[in-house]
N, C-alpha and C positions, 0 to 999 in steps of 0.2 A: 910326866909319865909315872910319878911315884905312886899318884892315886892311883892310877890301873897296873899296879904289879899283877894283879891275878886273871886281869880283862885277858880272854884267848886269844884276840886277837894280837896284842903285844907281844903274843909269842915269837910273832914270824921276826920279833928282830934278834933273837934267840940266834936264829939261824941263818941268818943274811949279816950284811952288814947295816948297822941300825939306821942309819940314813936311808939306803935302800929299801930296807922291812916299813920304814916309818912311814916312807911315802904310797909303799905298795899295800901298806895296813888303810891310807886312805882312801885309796882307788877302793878296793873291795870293800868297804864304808858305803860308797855310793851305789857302788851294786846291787849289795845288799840292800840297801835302802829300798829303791827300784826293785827289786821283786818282792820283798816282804808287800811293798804294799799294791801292789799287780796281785798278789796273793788274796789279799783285804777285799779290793776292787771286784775280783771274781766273785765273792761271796755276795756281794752287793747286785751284779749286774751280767745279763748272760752271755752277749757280747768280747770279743775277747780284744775288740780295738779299742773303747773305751775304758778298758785296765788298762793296756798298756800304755796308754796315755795319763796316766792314772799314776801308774808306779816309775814312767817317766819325769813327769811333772814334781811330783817329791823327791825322787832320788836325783836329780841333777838341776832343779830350780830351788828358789825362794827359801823359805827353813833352812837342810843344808850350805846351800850356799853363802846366806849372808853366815851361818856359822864355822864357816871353814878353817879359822882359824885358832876356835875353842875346840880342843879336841874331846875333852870330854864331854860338852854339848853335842858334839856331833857322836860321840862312842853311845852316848844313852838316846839318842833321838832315831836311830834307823832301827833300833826295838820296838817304838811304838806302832807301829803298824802291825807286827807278829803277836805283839803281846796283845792287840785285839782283837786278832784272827783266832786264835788259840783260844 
């Protein structure tokens, strides 16, 4: 966690207790994940079950998951999706 002193999300252990914040900073990782890239998929396709399949399939399969236990892999990887939507 030293690396991401300034990462927002590390805030929420700020304000919980850090065990708690740590693990609830991971949940919403995968959230995020999942929509940023259901967000990607819309632009792609006009359909709106094919994103969600879309921003399912990344946010809670394969990438994330085998990385679930590098955190900072997983803190820069659920940006790639936004960062090519944007």
């Amino acid at each position: 966690m030293r690396a991401g002193v300034y990462y927002p999300m590390n805030l929420l252990c700020l304000f919980m207790d850090p065990g708690v914040g740590f693990k609830f900073s991971i949940i919403l990782h995968y959230a995020f994940a999942a929509c940023f890239m259901y967000l990607l998929c819309r632009t792609q396709v006009t359909r709106l079950s094919p994103a969600f399949h879309g921003g399912i399939s990344f946010g809670f399969a394969g990438f994330l998951m085998a990385h679930r236990a590098h955190v900072a892999m997983m803190n820069t990887g659920i940006w790639m999706p936004l960062s090519i939507f944007c």
